[in-house]
C-alpha positions as CSV (number, residue, x, y, z in Angstrom):
1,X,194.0,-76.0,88.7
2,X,196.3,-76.8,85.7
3,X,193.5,-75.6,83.5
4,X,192.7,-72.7,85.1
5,X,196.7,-72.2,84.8
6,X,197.0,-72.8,81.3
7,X,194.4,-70.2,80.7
8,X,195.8,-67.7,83.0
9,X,199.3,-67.6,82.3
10,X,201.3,-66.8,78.9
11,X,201.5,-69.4,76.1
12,X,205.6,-68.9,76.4
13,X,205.8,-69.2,80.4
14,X,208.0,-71.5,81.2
15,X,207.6,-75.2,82.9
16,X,209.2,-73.7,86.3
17,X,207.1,-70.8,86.3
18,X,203.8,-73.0,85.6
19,X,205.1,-75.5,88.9
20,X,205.6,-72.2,90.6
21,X,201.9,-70.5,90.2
22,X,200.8,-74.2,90.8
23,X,201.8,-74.3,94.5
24,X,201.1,-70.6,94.9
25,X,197.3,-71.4,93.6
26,X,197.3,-73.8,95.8
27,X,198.6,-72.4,98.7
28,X,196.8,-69.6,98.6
29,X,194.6,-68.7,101.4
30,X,191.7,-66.5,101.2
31,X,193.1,-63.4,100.5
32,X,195.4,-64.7,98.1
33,X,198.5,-65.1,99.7
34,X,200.8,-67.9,100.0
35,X,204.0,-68.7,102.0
36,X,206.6,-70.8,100.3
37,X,209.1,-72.4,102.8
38,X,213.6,-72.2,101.0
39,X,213.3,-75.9,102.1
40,X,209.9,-76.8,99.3
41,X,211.7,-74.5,97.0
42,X,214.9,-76.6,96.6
43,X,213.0,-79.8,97.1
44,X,211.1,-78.3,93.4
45,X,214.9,-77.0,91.9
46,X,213.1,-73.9,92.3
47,X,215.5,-72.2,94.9
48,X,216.4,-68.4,94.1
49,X,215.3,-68.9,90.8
50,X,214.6,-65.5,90.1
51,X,212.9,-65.7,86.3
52,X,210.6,-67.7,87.4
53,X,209.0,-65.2,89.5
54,X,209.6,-62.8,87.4
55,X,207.5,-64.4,84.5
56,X,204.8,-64.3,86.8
57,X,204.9,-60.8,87.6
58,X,205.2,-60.0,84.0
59,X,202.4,-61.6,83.6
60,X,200.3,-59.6,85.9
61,X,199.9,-62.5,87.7
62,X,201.5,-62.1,91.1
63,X,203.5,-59.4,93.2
64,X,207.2,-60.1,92.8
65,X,208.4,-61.4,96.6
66,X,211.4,-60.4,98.8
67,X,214.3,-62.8,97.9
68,X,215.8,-62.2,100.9
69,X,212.6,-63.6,103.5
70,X,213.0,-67.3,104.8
71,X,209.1,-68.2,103.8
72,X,208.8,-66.1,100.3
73,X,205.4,-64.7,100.5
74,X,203.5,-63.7,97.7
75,X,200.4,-62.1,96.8
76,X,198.3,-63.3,93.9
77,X,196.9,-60.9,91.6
78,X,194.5,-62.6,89.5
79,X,190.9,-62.7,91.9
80,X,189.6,-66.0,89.6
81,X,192.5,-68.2,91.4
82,X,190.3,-67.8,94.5
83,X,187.3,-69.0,93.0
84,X,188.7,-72.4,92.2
85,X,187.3,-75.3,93.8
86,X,188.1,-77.3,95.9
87,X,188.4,-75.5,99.0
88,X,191.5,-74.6,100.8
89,X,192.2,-78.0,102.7
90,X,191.8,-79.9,99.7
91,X,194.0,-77.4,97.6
92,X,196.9,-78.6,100.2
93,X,196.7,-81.8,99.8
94,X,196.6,-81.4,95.9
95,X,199.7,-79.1,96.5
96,X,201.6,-81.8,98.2
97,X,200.3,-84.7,95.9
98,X,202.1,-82.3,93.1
99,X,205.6,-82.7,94.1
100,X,205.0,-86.7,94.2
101,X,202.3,-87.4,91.8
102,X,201.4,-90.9,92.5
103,X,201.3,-93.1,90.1
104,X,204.0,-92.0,88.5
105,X,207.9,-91.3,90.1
106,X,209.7,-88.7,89.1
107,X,213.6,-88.9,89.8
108,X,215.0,-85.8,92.1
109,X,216.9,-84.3,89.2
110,X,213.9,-84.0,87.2
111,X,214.5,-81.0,85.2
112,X,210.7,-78.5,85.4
113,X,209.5,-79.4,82.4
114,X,209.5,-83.1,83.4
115,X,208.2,-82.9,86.0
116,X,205.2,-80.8,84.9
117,X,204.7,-83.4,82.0
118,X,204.5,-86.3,84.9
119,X,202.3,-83.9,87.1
120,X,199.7,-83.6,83.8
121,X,199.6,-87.6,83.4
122,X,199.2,-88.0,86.6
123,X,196.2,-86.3,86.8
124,X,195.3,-88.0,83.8
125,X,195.7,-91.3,85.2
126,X,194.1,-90.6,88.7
127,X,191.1,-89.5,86.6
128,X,190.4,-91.5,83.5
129,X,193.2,-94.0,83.4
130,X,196.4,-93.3,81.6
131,X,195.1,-91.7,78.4
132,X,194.7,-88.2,77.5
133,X,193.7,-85.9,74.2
134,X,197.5,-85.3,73.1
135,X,196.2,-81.3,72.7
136,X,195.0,-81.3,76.3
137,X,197.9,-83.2,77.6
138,X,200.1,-80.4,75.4
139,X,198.2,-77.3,76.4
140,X,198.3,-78.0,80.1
141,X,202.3,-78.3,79.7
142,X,202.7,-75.3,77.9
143,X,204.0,-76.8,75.0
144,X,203.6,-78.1,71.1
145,X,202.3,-81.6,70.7
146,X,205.9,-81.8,69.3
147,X,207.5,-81.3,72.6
148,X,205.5,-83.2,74.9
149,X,206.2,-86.2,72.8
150,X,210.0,-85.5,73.3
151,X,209.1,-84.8,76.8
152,X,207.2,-88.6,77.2
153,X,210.4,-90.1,75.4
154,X,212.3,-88.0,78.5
155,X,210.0,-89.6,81.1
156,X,210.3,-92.8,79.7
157,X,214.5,-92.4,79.5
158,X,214.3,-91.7,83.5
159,X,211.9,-94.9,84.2
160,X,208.7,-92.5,84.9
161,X,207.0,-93.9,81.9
162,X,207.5,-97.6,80.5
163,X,206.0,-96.9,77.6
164,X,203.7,-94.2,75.7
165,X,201.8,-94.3,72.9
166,X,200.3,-91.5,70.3
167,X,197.4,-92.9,68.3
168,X,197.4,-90.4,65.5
169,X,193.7,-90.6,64.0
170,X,192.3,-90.0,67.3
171,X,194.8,-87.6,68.5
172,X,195.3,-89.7,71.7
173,X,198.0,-90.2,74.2
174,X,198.0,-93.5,76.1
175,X,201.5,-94.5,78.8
176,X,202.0,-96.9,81.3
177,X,203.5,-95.9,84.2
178,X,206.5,-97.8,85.2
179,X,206.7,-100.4,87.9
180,X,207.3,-99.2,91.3
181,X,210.7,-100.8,92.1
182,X,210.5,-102.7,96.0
183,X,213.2,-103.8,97.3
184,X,213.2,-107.9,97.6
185,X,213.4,-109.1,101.3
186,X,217.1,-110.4,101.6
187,X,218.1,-113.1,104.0
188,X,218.3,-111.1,107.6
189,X,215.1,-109.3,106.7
190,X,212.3,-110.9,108.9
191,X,209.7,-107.7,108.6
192,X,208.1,-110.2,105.7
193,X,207.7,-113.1,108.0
């Protein structure tokens, strides 16, 4: 779905309209609709953010919603959104996975265009380990090979990302996701025994 959105929509949309059309796609039911709960909104920092929307519209790509509605339902415009596989079921699950793309953690306050950067290595490194075509990496972003690498510095500032690495002659990106941080058993804790 993210390369079917960086074909779809503008080179200049933003990262919050790109996380936007990503749970629309995937929400999407047959007739190319989709509901989006206030509550998944804010959880995405995406609440009555009106330019967002409005990005997609101008880019022909949905019908602008009723801000005032509890559920904001849209309606996609583009027909080949329908056509992507998987099917329906599986497209939820992906839509879920999205806003916590295991392996990596994003922190709540991620600002969009963090959080679409850790989205795109994530499905990198559920895929073909962590390692990506910098181009591919950048182009699914929606942004210069320039940025992204600002953007990995970013994700490595918040603990997302331990480390990265660009190997220039083969244009590649490589990262290590961070530990996951478990809290050690203390002394009254007997769920270990």
């Amino acid at each position: 779905m993210l390369t079917y959105l960086a074909s779809a929509l503008g080179c200049v949309t933003s990262p919050a309209a790109r996380l936007l059309a990503l749970q629309c796609a995937l929400r999407a039911d047959t007739h190319g609709c989709a509901r989006l709960p206030a509550g998944l909104l804010r959880s995405m920092r995406l609440y009555r953010r009106a330019e967002a929307w409005q990005e997609l519209a101008q880019d022909g790509w949905l019908e602008l919603p009723d801000p005032r509605a509890v559920f904001l339902q849209v309606r996609l415009l583009d027909d080949a959104v329908l056509d992507q596989a998987p099917g329906r079921s599986a497209r939820r699950r992906a839509a879920n996975w999205a806003l916590k793309p295991a392996p990596l953690i994003v922190p709540a306050a991620a600002k969009p265009a963090e959080r679409l950067t850790a989205l795109v290595l994530a499905a990198h490194t559920a895929a073909a380990g962590p390692g990506a075509d910098m181009a591919v990496v950048a182009r699914l972003c929606g942004h210069s090979p320039q940025q992204t690498e600002v953007l990995l510095d970013r994700l490595v500032a918040v603990r997302t990302l331990s480390a990265w690495h660009h190997q220039r002659d083969t244009d590649e990106v490589h990262w290590q996701p961070a530990p996951l941080h478990r809290p050690v058993p203390g002394p009254t804790d007997t769920s270990a025994h």
